[in-house]
N, C-alpha and C positions, 0 to 999 in steps of 0.2 A: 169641298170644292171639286168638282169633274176632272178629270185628268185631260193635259191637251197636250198637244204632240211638240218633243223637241227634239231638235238632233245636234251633237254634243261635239265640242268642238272637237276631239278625235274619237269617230264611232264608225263603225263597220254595221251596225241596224239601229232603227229608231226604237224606242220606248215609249210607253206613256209616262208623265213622272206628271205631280203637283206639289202645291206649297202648302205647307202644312199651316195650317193658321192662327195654329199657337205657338210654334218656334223658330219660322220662318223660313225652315229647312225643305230642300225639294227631296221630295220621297218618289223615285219610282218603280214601278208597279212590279215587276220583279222583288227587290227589296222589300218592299211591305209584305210580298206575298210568302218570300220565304224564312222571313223571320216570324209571321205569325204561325206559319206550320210548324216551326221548331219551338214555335210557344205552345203549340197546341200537343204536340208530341209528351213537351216536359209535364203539362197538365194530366194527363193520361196518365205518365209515371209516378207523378207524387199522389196522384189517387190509386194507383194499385199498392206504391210502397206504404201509403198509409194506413191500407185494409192490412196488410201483411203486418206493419207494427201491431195495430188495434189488437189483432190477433197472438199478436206474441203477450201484447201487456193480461191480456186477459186469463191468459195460461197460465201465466207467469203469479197472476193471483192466488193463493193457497183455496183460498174461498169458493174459487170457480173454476178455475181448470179449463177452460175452454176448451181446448185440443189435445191430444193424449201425446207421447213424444215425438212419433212418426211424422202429426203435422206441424208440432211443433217446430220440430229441423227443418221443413218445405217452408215453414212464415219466416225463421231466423233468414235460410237465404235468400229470398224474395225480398225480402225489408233492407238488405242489406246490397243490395245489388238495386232494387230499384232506388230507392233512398240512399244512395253514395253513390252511384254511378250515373243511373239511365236519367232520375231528374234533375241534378246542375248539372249534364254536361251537355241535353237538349236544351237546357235555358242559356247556356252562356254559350253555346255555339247560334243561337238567335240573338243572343248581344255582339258576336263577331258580325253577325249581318250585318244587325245595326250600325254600330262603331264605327264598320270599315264604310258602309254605303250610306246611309240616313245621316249619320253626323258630320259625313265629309262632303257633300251633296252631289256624290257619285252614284253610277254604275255597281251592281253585282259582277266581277271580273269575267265569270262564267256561272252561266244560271244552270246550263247543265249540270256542270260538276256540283251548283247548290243543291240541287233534286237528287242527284246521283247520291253526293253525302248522306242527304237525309235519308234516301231511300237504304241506304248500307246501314243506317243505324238504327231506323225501323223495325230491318231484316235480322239484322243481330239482337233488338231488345226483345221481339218474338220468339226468337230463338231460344233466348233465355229466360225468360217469362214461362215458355210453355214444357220446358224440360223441368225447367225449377217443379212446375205449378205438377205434373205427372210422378212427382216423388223418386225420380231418378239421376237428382242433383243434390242433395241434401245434405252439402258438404258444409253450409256456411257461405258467408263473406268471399273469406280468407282462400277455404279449398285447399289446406294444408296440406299437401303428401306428409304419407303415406293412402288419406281419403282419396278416392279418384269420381270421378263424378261420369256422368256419360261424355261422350265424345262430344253432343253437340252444344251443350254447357260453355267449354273452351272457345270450342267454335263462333258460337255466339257473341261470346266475348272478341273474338279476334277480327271477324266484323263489322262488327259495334267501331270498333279500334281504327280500324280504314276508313270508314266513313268519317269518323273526324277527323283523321289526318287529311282529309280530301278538305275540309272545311275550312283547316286550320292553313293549306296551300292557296284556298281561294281567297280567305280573310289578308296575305300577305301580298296576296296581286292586287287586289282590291285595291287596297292602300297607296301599291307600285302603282297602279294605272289612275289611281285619283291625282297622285303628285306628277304624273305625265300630261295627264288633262288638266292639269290647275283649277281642281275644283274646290280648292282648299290654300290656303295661304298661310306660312310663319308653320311652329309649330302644326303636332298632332295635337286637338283639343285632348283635355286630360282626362275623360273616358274612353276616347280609342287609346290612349297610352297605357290605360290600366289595362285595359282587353288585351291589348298585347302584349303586354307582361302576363298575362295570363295565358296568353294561345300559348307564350316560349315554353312556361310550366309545363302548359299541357302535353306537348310535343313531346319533353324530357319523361315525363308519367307514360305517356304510350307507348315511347321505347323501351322504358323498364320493365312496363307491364306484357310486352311482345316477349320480351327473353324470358320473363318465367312462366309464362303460359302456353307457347307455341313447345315447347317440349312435355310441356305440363299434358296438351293435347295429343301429340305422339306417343305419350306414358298410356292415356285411355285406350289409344287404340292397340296398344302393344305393340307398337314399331320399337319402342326402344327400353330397354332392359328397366332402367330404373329415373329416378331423380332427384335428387340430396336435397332434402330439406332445406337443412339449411341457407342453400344456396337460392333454391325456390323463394324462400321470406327475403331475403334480401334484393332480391329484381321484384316481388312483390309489391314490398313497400315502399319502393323508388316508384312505383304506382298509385300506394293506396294513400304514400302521406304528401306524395309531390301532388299528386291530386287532390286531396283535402287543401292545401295552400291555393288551389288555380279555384277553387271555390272560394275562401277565403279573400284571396283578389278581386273574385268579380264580385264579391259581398263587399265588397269596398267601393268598386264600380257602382254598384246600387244605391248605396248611400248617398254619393253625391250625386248622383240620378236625382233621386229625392228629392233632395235637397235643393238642386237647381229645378224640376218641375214643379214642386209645392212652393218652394219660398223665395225661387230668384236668386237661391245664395249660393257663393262657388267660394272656396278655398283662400284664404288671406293671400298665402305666399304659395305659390305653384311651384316654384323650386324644394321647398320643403314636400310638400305630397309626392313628388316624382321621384326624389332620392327616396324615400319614405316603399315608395313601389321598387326601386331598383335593391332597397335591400330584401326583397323577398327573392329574386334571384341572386341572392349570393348567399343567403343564409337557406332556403326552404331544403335542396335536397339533402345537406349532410344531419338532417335533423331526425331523419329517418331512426336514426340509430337508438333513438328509444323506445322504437318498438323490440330492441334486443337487449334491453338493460337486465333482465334475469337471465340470460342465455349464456351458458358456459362457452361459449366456443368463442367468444371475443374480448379481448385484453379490456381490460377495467379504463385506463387510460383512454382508447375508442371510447368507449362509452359514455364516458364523463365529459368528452369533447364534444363527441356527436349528438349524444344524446341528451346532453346537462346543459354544455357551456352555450351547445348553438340554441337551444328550447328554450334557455331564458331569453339570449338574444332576439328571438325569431319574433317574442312579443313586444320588440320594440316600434317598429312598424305600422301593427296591428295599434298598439298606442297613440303610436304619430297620426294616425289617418283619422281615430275616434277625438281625437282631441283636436283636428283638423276642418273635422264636418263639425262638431259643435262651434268649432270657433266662427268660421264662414255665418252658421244660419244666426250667433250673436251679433254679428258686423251687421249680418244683412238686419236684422231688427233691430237694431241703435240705430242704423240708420234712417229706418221709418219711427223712431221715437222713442226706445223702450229706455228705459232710465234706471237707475239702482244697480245692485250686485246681482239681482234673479231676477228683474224686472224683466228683460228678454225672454224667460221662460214662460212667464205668463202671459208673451206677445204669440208664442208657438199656440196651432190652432192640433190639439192632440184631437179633435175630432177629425181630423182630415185621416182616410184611412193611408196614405203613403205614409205618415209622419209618423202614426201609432205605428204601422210594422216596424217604421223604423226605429222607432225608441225603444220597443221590444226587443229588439234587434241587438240595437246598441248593449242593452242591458246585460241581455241571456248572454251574447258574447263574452260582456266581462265575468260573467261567471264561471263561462267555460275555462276563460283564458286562466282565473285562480284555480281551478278543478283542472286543469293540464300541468298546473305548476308541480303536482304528485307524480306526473307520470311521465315527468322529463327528471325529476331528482332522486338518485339510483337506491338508497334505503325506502323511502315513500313507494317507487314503485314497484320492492318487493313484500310492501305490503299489498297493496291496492290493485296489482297487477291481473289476474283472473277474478277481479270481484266486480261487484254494480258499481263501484266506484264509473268503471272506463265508457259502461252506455252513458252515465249520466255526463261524464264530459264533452263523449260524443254530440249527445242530442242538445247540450248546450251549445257547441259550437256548429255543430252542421246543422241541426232544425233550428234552434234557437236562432243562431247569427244569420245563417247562410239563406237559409230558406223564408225567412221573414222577412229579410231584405228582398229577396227575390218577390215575393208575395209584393210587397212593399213597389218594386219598383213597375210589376206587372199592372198593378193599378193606375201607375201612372203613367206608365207606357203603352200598354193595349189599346186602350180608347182612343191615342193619337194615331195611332198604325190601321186602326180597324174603321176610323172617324165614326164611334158610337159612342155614346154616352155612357159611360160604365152603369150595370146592373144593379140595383137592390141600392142604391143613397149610401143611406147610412148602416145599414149592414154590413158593407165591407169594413166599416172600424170595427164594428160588432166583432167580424169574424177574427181581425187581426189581436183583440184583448181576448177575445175568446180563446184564440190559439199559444198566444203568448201566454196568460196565466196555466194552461194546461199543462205548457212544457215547464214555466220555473216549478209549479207541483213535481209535475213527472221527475226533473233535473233533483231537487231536495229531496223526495221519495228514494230514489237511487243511490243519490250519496248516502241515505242515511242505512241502507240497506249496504252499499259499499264498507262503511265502519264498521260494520256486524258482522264481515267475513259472507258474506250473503254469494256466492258463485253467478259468475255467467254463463251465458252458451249453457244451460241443463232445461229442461222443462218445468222441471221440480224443484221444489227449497227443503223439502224434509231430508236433505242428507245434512250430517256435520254435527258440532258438538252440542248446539242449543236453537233446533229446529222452530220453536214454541216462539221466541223472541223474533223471529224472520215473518210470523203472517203480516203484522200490520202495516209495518211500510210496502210489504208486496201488495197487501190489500189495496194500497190511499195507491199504489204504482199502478196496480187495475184501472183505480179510477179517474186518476191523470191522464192515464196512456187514451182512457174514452172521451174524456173533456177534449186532451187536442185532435185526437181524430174526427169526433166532429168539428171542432174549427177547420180543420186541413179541411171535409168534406165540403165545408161554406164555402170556402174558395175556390172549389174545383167546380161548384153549383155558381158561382158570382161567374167566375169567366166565362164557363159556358154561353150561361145566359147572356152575357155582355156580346159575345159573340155571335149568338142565334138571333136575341129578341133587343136586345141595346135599341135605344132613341136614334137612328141617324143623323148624324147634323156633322157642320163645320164651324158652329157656334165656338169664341175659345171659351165663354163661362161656364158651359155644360163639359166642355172636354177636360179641363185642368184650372185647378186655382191659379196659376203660371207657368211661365216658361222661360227659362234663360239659362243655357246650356254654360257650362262654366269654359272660360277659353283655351 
């Protein structure tokens, strides 16, 4: 439908906005525009952190050896920065667009500050993309002191960091100036509530993450003498795990995305999901503390609280939400007919590519969530603690859960924002079974490598007591790590295309099986 002119009951300039013709929502032109560039951004990200995984599983193969160690350290920190940072926090800063503007059928509060944001995070992912990619940051992730990395490494970081704090200030006026213009009634629907429970995360991580990097960055330049470690890991990972949670959130965000654009279905009891979200703000930061369960410097006590008592707690939520979206899309199919104890299940259309990520999704998370259960319980995590155990939890929960809901919800989101017909049919299920089996390999590969004392963070496996035993899960790790990296590549080739060469229309059969935004 063409955009036509409205001017809003309290507005200071006119916009174009229309009505989207599958959800009934008015989108304007602002809003679509700068959440598909922070779509497009994220896409960029998960195809460079993908090349860089690819790269590390390949190395990591006894068989092949891709890279010798030098580039081996340049793909660990690359992968680990583009794939934890640069791509969920471009995609859920285009779900704050959304959220706050498209599902309230408001205004962007200020589009400047939205280009501005974007443009700061741009400037900061180049930043570090291109220091990483020059072999002069080859620190990791992490960036532990006493490692120092170049100056503009930090830097990069710490702009990256203001840009979303700009996003996350616009996402909260937004909201402010939707309920001044009444363009919304009763509650926040329960996707902008989840985003917001995820922008507060976020906020909380970027503060963390400013106090140990900003002097982290004055250490490179030699402005200041030194910086304790230890103190460095802990404003770190009031970053790296309060972060891992604001992804987590908006993987819950996605879900019932999903779930109301493919099947119409929303949440039995909304009180239940919302306390369910609010406990991720009270339980997410003090969880941090199992990243220090082997660390002598903190009383056992801490650690069993922090790291044990609140790690099991934290997967309750995570629980409540999975048992929350299946329960919804069961409602929603009894009600069009399905009968029996599984007979709902086989009302679900697993060819629809939203649904497949998503049950992918669903899945690799509960895996993760059992593979986390070692590295929150303080004997398990000295065993498992520097081994393949912690990527394979990782990639269960952040590619597995996080990014296949993401995948999941872009499919069903893009097409209404972009009004194109998404690319390639039925490929995109292709892609999402393709990438899902790739990772539960990859995730089983890894643990079984984690049991064997198998090291992380090295290039190599031949060190340790029974090298000979370590090729073959690294080998089948090679070739998992290739099977999802091309799935990840199909999706970065589907949106594209959806966004270059996509069908035009405002048909809703072509745009989405449905649409009913949960309330």
């Amino acid at each position: 439908m063409a955009y036509v002119e409205r001017v809003p009951a309290i507005a200071v300039r006119e916009e174009r906005v229309r009505t989207c013709t599958v959800t009934g929502l008015r989108v304007y032109a602002g809003a679509q525009a700068l959440t598909l560039a922070n779509a497009v951004a994220a896409v960029l990200a998960v195809a460079v952190g993908g090349a860089f995984g690819v790269s590390m599983a390949l190395t990591r193969a006894p068989s092949l050896e891709l890279l010798g160690s030098k580039g081996y350290y340049v793909a660990l920190t690359g992968h680990g920065v583009s794939a934890l940072i640069l791509w969920p926090v471009f995609f859920e800063v285009a779900a704050m667009v959304f959220a706050s503007s498209v599902l309230l059928n408001a205004r962007v509060w200020s589009m400047k500050i939205g280009w501005t944001s974007l443009g700061l995070m741009i400037a900061g992912a180049v930043m570090l993309e291109s220091i990483i990619l020059s072999g002069k940051a080859s620190v990791g992730f992490t960036a532990y002191p006493p490692l120092v990395a170049h100056p503009v490494f930090y830097l990069g970081y710490i702009v990256f960091a203001v840009g979303v704090l700009l996003a996350i200030g616009n996402f909260a006026m937004t909201i402010a100036n939707a309920r001044v213009e009444r363009t919304y009634t009763g509650s926040l629907p329960l996707l902008t509530y989840g985003v917001a429970v995820a922008a507060i995360l976020a906020l909380l991580a970027i503060v963390s993450g400013l106090v140990a990097l900003i002097p982290a960055w004055l250490y490179s330049q030699g402005w200041v003498s030194n910086v304790e470690p230890i103190v460095y890991r802990g404003w770190f990972w009031g970053l790296g795990h309060t972060l891992q949670y604001v992804n987590v959130v908006a993987m819950v965000v996605a879900w019932y995305g999903i779930a109301a654009l493919a099947l119409k279905a929303g949440p039995v009891n909304q009180k239940f999901t919302r306390f369910a979200f609010v406990l991720y703000l009270i339980l997410t930061v003090p969880v941090l503390g199992h990243h220090f369960l082997v660390d002598p410097s903190i009383g056992t006590d801490v650690k069993i609280v922090g790291g044990s008592l609140m790690g099991f707690a934290l997967g309750v939520p995570s629980l409540m939400h999975g048992l929350a979206v299946m329960g919804g899309c069961e409602a929603r199919l009894r009600e069009r007919g399905a009968v029996g104890l599984f007979g709902w299940l086989r009302r679900i259309d697993f060819g629809h590519a939203g649904i497949a990520a998503m049950a992918c999704s669903l899945l690799l998370f509960a895996v993760g969530g059992w593979t986390g259960t070692a590295q929150t319980t303080l004997q398990l995590n000295m065993i498992t603690h520097n081994t393949m155990w912690v990527p394979a939890h990782i990639h269960a929960i952040v590619v597995g859960g996080t990014t296949l809901a993401f995948m999941g919800f872009a499919y069903v989101l893009v097409p209404l924002l972009a009004q194109r017909k998404l690319w390639g049919g039925r490929l995109a299920t292709v892609q999402a079974y393709l990438y899902g089996g790739g990772l539960l390999m990859l995730i089983a590969t890894q643990s079984w490598a984690g049991v064997l004392g198998i090291p992380r963070r090295v290039s190599r496996v031949d060190v340790g007591a029974d090298p000979h035993s370590w090729r073959l899960p690294m080998d089948l790790m090679g070739v998992a790590g290739a099977i999802a990296g091309l799935g990840g590549a199909l999706f970065v080739v589907i949106m594209v295309m959806t966004l270059v060469r996509g069908k035009r229309t405002d048909d809703p059969a072509e745009l989405a099986v449905g649409a009913e935004l949960p309330a």
